[in-house]
C-alpha positions in Angstrom: 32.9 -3.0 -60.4 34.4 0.3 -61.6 34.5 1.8 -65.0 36.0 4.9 -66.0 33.7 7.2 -68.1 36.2 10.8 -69.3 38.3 9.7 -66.4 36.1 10.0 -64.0 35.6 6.6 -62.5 31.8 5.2 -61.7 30.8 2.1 -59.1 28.3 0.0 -61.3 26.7 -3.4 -61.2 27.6 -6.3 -63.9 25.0 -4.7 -66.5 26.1 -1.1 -65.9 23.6 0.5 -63.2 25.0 3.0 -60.6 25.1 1.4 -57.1 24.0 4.4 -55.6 21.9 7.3 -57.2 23.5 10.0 -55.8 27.4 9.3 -57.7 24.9 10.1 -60.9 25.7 13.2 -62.9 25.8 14.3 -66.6 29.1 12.8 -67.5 27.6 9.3 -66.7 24.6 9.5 -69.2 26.5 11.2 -72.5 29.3 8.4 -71.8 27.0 5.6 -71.3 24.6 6.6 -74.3 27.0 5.5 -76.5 27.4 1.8 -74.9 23.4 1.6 -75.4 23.6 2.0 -79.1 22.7 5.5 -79.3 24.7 6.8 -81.9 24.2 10.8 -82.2 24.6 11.2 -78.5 21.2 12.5 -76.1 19.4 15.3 -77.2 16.7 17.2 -75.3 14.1 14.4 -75.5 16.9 12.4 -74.0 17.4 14.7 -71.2 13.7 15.7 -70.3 13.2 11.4 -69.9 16.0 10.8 -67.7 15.3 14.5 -65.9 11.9 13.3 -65.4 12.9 9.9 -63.9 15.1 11.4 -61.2 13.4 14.0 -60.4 10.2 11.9 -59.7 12.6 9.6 -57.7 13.1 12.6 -55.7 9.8 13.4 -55.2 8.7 9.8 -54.8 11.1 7.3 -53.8 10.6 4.6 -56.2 11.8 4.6 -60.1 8.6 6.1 -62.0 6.7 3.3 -64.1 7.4 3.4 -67.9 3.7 4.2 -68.4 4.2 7.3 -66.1 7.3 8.2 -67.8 5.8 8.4 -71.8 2.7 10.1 -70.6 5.0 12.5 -68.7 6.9 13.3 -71.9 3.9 12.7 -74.2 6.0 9.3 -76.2 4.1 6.6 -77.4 6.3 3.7 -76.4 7.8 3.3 -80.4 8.9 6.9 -79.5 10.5 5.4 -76.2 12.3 2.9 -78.2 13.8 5.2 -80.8 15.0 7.1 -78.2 16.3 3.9 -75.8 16.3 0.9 -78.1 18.1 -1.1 -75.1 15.2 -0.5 -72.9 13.3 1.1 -70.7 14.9 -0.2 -67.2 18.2 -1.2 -69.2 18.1 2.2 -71.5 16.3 5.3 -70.1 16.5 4.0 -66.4 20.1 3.3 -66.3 21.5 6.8 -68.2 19.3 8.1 -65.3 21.3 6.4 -62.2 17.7 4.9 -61.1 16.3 1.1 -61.2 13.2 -0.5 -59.9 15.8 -1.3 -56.7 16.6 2.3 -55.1 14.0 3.5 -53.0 14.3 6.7 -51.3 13.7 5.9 -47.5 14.8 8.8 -45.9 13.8 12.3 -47.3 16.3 15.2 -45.3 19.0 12.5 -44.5 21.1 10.1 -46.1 19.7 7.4 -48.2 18.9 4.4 -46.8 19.3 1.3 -49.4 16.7 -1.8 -49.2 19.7 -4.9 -49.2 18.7 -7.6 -51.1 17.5 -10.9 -48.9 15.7 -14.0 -49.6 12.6 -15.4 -47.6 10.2 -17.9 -48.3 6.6 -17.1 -49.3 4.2 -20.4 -49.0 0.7 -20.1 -50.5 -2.0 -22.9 -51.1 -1.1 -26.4 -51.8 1.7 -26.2 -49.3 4.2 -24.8 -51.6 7.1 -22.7 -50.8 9.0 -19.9 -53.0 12.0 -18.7 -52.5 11.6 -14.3 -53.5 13.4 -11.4 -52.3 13.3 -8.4 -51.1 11.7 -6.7 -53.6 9.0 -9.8 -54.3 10.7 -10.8 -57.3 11.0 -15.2 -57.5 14.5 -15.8 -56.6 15.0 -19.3 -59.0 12.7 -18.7 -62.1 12.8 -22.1 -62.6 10.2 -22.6 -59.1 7.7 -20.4 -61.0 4.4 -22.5 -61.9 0.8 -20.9 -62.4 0.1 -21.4 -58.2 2.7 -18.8 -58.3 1.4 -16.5 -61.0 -2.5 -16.6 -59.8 -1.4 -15.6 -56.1 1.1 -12.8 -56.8 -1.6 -11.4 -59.3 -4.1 -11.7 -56.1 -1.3 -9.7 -53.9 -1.5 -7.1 -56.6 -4.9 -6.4 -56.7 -5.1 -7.0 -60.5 -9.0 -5.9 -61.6 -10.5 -9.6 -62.2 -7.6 -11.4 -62.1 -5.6 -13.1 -64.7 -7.4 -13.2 -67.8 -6.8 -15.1 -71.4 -4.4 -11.9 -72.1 -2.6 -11.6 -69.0 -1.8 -15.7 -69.3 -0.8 -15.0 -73.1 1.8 -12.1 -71.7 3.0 -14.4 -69.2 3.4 -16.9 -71.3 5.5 -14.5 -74.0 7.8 -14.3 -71.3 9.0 -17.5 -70.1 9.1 -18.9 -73.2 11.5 -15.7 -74.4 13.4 -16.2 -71.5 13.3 -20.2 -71.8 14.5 -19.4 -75.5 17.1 -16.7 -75.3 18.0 -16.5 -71.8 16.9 -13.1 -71.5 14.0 -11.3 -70.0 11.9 -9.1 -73.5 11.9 -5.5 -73.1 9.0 -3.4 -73.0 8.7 -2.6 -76.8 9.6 -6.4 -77.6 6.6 -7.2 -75.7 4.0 -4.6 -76.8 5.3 -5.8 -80.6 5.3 -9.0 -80.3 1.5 -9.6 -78.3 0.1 -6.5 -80.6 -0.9 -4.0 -78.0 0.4 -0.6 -77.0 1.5 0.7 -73.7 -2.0 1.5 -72.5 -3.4 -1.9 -72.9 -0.1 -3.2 -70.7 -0.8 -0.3 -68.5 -4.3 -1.6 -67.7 -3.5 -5.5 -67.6 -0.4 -5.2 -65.3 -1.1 -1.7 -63.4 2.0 -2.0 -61.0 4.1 -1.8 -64.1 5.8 -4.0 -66.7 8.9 -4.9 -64.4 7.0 -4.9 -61.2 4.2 -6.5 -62.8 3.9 -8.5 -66.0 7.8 -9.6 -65.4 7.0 -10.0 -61.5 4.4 -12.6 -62.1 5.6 -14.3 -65.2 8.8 -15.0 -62.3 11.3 -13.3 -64.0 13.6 -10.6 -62.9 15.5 -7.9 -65.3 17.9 -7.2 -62.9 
């Protein structure tokens, strides 16, 4: 859909991220900012987060981890969330035009966006789940612990799912099972009493394209 933002009109998806990256300019973050509950408008710890995530886009084709992103700026993730209380993907991510979707394919010519398909994945036990193209469980109501232990394999998490990882997972499906909506990144670290370096080191790929990837949930 469309929306008009100082009369200058913008091509988003039903929660508000740009369909393509390069349509991003100042004018969309100031004018969004106020739709994510931030009141006083961005200020320059505003603008070096969303700087930093595009211009590590740039130079790296994916969206930049939220771990990568406070250490960058030197935030603690409470500082995160004062500055994006809607989010990390759904806040700092989406003033900056970038999601955990874009990938930057071709470097000197146009951009080539991944199109989002399903396939089926089967692992042990002769079951089948239906994920797409970015990994992510299609129905979150196929997810079952099969499913959790063997995407946790595909990552390469050190050791495997622990009693901490399972109590993570578990946060989030029952959130989601509760309210319909997938925690944010604060709501998380809050509610299971650990800061961003302890997620960092139980999900390493990152919380959306980790903890939330395993737990078979997707943001967006």
């Amino acid at each position: 859909m469309k929306i008009n933002l100082k009369d200058k009109a913008y091509e988003v998806d039903e929660l508000g991220f740009l369909t393509n990256y390069d349509h991003w300019d100042e004018n969309f973050a100031s004018e969004m900012a106020s739709r994510l509950k931030i009141r006083e408008g961005l200020s320059k710890k505003h603008w070096d987060v969303i700087y930093f995530i595009r211009k590590y886009f740039f130079k790296n084709g994916v969206c930049p981890r939220v771990f990568e992103t406070c250490k960058a700026n030197r935030l603690a993730i409470r500082d995160l969330e004062k500055l994006f209380p809607s989010g990390y993907q759904r806040g700092a991510c989406l003033l900056a035009g970038i999601s955990y979707k874009d990938r930057l394919v071709n470097y000197y010519g146009e951009p080539v966006p991944i199109h989002v398909t399903e396939k089926e994945v089967a692992i042990p036990k002769g079951k089948i789940y239906r994920i797409d193209a970015y990994g992510f469980l299609v129905d979150p109501g196929e997810w079952d612990k099969d499913y959790a232990v063997n995407k946790a394999l595909e990552m390469k998490i050190p050791g495997g799912l622990t009693k901490k990882h399972w109590e993570i997972i578990q946060y989030l499906r029952d959130s989601w099972q509760r309210n319909g909506l997938v925690p944010t990144v604060y709501e998380c670290c809050k509610s299971n009493h650990i800061e961003s370096e302890d997620l960092e080191k139980l999900f390493p790929d990152g919380y959306q394209r980790g903890a939330i990837k395993i737990a078979g949930l997707r943001i967006i």
